[in-house]
One Martini backbone bead per residue (centre of mass of N, CA, C, O) as a GRO file, in nm:
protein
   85
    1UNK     BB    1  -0.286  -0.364   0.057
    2UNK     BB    2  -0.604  -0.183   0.198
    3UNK     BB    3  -0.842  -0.206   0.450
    4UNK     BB    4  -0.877   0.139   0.427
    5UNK     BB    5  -1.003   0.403   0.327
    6UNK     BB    6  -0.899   0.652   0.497
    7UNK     BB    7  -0.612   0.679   0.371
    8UNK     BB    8  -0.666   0.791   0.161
    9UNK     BB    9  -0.591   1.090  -0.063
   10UNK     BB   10  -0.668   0.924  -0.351
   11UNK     BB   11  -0.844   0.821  -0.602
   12UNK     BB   12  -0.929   0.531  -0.851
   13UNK     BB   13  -1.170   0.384  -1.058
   14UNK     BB   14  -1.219   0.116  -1.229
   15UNK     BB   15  -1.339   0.016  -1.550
   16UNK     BB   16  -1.273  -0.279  -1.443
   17UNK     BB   17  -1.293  -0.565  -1.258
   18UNK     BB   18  -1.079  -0.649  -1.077
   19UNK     BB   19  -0.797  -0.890  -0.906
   20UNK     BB   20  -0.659  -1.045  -0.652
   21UNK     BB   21  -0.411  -1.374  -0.627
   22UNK     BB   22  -0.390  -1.585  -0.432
   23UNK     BB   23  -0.187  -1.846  -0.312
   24UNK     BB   24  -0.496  -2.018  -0.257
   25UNK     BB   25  -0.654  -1.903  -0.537
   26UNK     BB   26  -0.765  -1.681  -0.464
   27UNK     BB   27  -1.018  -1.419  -0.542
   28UNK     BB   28  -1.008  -1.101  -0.488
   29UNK     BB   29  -1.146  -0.742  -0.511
   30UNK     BB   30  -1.105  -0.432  -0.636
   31UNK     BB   31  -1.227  -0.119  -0.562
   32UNK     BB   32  -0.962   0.050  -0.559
   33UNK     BB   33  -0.709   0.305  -0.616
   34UNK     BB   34  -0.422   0.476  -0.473
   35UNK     BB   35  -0.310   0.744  -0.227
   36UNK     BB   36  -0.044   0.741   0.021
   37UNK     BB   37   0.022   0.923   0.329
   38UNK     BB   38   0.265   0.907   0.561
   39UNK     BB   39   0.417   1.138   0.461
   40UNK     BB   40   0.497   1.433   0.295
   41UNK     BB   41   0.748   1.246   0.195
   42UNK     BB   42   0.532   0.982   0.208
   43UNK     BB   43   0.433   0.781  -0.076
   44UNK     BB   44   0.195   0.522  -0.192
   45UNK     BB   45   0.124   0.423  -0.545
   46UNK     BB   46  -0.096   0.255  -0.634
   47UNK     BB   47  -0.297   0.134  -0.408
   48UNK     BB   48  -0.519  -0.118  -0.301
   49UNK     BB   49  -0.852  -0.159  -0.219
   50UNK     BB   50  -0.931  -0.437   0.011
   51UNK     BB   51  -1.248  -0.520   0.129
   52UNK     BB   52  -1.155  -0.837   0.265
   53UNK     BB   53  -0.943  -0.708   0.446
   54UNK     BB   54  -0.803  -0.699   0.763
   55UNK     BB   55  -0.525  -0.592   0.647
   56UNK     BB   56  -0.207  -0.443   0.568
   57UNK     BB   57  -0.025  -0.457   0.261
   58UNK     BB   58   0.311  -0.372   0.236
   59UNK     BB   59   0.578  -0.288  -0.019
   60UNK     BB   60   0.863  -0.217   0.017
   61UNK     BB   61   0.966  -0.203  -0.286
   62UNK     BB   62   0.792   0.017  -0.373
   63UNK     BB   63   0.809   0.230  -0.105
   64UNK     BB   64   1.123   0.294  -0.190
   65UNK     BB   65   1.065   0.330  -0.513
   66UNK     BB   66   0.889   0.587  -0.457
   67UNK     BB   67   1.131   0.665  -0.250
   68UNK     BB   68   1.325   0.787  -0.026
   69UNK     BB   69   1.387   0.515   0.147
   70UNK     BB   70   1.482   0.328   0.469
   71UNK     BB   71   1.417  -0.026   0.650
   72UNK     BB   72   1.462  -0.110   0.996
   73UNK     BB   73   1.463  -0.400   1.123
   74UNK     BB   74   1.343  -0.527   1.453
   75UNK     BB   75   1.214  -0.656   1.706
   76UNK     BB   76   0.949  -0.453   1.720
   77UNK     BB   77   1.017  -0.305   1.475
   78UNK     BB   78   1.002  -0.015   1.218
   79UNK     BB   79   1.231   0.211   1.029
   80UNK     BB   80   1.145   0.506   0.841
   81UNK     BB   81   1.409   0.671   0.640
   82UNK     BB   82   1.502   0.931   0.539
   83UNK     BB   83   1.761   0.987   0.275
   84UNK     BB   84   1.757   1.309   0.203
   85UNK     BB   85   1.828   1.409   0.513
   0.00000   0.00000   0.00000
């Protein structure tokens, strides 16, 4: 889920009004769904746009189904790495 439109560089609105579910039962409106490129090689399919976001929620999951990349978490950092190359 994404706080901010300027990441899309694709979007779909959806035909009828959605809602993401969160875990203290309360549901937020998702505005639209879309493309995000990480870089040339990497990108985001179907990201949910929550307007009332104030952060980024990105699935791990998703991310490397949807890509060849492995994520290795350090202490201070995130290290995304293209494994096809």
């Amino acid at each position: 889920m994404i706080c901010s439109p300027i990441l899309f560089e694709s979007i779909v609105l959806p035909q009828t009004q959605n809602q993401v579910h969160l875990p203290n039962g309360q549901k937020v409106p998702i505005a639209f769904s879309g493309t995000i490129k990480f870089s040339p090689d990497i990108t985001l399919h179907n990201a949910l746009y929550v307007p009332s976001f104030n952060i980024n929620l990105i699935s791990v999951s998703k991310l490397t189904a949807d890509n060849t990349i492995g994520l290795f978490f350090l202490h201070t950092k995130c290290i995304l790495q293209d494994l096809s190359k």
